[in-house]
C-alpha positions, 0 to 999 in steps of 0.5 A: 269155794264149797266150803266158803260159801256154807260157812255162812249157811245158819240154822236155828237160833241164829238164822232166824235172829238174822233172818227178822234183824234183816227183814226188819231193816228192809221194811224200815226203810220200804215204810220211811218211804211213804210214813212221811206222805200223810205228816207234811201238814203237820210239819209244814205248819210247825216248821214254817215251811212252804208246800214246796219247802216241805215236799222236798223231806220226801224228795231227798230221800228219794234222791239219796236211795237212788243214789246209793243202792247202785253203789251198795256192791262195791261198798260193801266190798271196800269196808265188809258187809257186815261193816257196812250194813252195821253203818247203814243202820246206824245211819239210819237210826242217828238220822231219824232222831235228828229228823224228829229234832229238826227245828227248820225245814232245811235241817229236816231235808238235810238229815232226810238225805242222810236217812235215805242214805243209810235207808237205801244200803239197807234193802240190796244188803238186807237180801243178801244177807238173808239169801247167803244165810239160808241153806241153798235148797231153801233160799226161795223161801228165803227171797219170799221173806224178803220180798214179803217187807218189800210188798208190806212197806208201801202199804204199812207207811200211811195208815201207820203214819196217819195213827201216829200224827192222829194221836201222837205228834209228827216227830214220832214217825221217825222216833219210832226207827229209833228203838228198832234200829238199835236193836239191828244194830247190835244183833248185826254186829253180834250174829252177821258174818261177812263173807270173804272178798277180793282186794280192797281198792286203794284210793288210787284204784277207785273210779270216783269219776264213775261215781260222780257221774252215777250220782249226777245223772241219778239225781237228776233223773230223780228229781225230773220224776219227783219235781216234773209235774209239780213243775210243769215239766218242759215249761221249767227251764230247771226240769229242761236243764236237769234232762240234759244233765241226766242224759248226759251224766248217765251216757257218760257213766255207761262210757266210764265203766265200759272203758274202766279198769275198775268199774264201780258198776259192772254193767258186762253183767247185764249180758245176761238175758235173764237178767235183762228181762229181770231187770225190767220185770223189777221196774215194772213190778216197782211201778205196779206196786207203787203205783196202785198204792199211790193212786188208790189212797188218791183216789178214797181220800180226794174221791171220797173223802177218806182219811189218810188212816182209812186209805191205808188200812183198805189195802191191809187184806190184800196186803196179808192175802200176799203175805199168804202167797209169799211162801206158797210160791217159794215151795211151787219154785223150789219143786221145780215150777218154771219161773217163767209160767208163774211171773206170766199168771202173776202179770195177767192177774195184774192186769185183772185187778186193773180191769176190775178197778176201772170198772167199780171206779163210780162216785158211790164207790165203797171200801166193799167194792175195793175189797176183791179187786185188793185181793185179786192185785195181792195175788197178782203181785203173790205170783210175780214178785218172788220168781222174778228176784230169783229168775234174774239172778238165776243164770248168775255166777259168782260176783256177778249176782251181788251186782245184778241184785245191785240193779234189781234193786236200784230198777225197782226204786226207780219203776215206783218213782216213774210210776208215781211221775206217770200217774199223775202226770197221766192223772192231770192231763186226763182230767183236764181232756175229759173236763172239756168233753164233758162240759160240751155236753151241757149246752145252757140251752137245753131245757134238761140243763136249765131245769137242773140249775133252777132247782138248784138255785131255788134249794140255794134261795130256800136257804135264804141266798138271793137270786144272784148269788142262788144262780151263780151257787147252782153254777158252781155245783154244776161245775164241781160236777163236770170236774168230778166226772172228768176225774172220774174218767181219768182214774179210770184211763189210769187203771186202764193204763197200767193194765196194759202196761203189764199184760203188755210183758206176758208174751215177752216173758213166755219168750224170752226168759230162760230156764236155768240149768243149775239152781242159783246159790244166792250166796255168791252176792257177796263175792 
């Protein structure tokens, strides 16, 4: 077994060609996620589309990576690793010039489903590949350098897609996959080796009801995280429907594979109790990481009228900060820090950038006040991220760990989509709350308040409106102004929440994770 693990160790040359074709087809993916949010003007104006026609481009690859990264374990041993990942990548590649052809907004989703399933296959194999192609007493490094395209990606889609539209055309976003993608593609299939598996099932073996299940409970889940809001969530008949069906898909899924002779997924691997607590340290972290990039961008851009570019490219200090981080941890736990010390700091340093965001949340807010609180978040996320991908793997044997990262990776997928659903839920429904308390405080009677709306209607009269319209205009900035203190408020409760959200783990990491006895040898995943 010594001997058939090492032999997919790789030095020199080779490991970093595999190394950066690995991490670049992960940040593909992780960038194809969010590139697209700041081009759906464009495309909805060039394809005809309606704003809910359109929102599905991103809807559908949501879907297809959620669907297919639980299932990347068992693909890869039914056609090969190498086979598999060099399939994925060709997917992925086909499916972006298609996207940048699609001449209706129907053929955009079709092939955004298919990118997004060739995209999702790319992040559980990518680690893998790195983590097995690395000698064993380097592999923390190796799950930093991963980690690394996993933290980069959400921050580098919006000012890389906001460049892109701002001078080139929407088209582009996917055109630029192209040359990258072919390039993995070819590198894969010259310098990947797949290591040896067990049988091949035979048609007759494979558990296609387990499958069916995964992917009707998954999908529909998805799309209550994706649409709900956007639908009014228990007032849509629709979103009411897809929970049953999502509840009972996914019950009827565990059943299968507890009761299955060949289970597509094998959740006995989550006896584990490291393992347990990775995996919802992995939820939380996806929900942390996708949840401040979609809400500080929300903010700048609605707030303070920032360009999508400009929201973007805020975040990129701390972005670097992490990229800093990334091996300095990976040495700390491969000197023998607990991981558990190092995910805890990394939470509770979280939770700082949280208090320090709701406290400079103000109208006058600027990318100065930003700056600090970043970089405090890409230390925070620094310190968290690369111990918990190795603490949930590191009690793991064997088979076993290829099909814990499978959950990893599907559970951090998910956390960034319950992250996004639950911010702008909380978002709306705050604002709305706030509105109301606010606007009891402006009483029409109170001579500070009259004072202000006859100053502001004699500003509209000095521009030459008459009384009636004057008045009715100093109304309405009043209103924009309770409107903008209630969001104001809500933004604030958002960080507030979320704050809490992880401080809420520290102690159940200090309790609960165990330290492993033997360092784990991340390239059993393949077996």
């Amino acid at each position: 077994m010594q001997l058939k693990e090492e032999s997919l160790v790789e030095h020199g040359p080779r490991l970093i060609i595999i190394t950066v074709t690995a991490v670049f087809c992960a940040l593909l993916e992780i960038i194809d996620t969010t590139i697209v949010n700041v081009a759906l003007n464009n495309m909805r104006g060039s394809l005809g589309a309606t704003l809910n026609e359109i929102s599905w481009v991103i809807t559908a690859y949501s879907l297809a990576n959620v669907i297919v990264i639980p299932l990347t374990s068992w693909l890869s041993q039914q056609f090969g690793r190498r086979n598999y990942f060099a399939a994925s990548v060709i997917l992925f590649t086909i499916c972006s010039f298609l996207c940048g052809n699609a001449h209706s907004v129907t053929e955009l989703i079709i092939f955004r489903f298919l990118q997004g399933m060739g995209g999702g296959a790319l992040l559980v194999t990518s680690q893998t590949i790195i983590t097995e192609s690395w000698p064993p007493e380097k592999r923390a490094m190796a799950q930093a350098i991963y980690v690394l395209g996993i933290i980069v990606g959400p921050t580098l889609g919006p000012p890389l897609g906001g460049y892109i539209v701002d001078n080139f055309s929407w088209p582009f976003i996917f055109y630029i996959n192209i040359p990258v993608g072919i390039l993995a593609a070819i590198l894969t299939i010259q310098f990947v080796r797949s290591p040896s598996y067990g049988a091949k099932r035979s048609s007759g073996e494979v558990d296609w009801l387990g499958i069916i299940l995964l992917t009707v409970g998954l999908s529909s889940l998805q799309y209550i995280l994706e649409k709900g809001q956007e639908d009014d969530w228990f007032n849509s008949k629709l979103i009411i429907i897809l929970c049953i069906t999502a509840f009972l898909g996914l019950y009827l899924f565990v059943w299968r594979q507890l009761e299955a002779k060949f289970p597509v997924v094998n959740l006995r691997v989550l006896k584990d109790s490291n393992l347990r607590i990775g995996v919802m340290l992995t939820f939380i972290t996806g929900f942390g990481t996708f949840g401040s990039t979609f809400v500080i961008p929300l903010f700048t851009q609605s707030i303070l009228g920032w360009s999508a570019q400009q929201a973007g490219v805020l975040q990129l200090p701390s972005t670097l900060f992490v990229a800093v981080m990334m091996p300095v941890v990976a040495t700390l736990i491969q000197k023998g820090v607990q991981q558990k010390w190092l995910i805890a700091m990394g939470l509770f340093i979280f939770f700082c950038f949280c208090m320090l965001a709701y406290r400079i949340i103000v109208p006058e807010t600027g990318s100065g006040d930003f700056f600090w609180p970043l970089m405090v978040r890409g230390l925070g996320l620094g310190l968290c991220s690369v111990p918990v991908s190795t603490m949930s793997l590191s009690t793991l044997k064997g088979q076993q760990i290829g099909e814990g990262a499978a959950f990893t990776g599907m559970m951090r997928q998910l956390g960034g989509s319950v992250g996004v659903a639950l911010i702008s839920t909380f978002l709306s429904r705050k604002t709305s709350i706030h509105r109301v308390e606010v606007a009891t405080h402006l009483n029409v009677y109170d001579l500070n308040v009259q004072e202000r709306i006859s100053k502001l209607a004699a500003g509209f009269r000095n521009r030459g409106l008459d009384s009636l319209t004057s008045r009715n205009s100093a109304y309405q900035v009043l209103e924009g102004a309770v409107t903008k203190q209630a969001t104001l408020l809500a933004y604030m409760d958002v960080f507030m929440f979320v704050g809490i959200v992880f401080v809420v783990f520290v102690p159940l990491v200090l309790l609960f994770v165990k330290r492993s006895k033997n360092k784990v040898n991340l390239a059993d995943a393949a077996h």
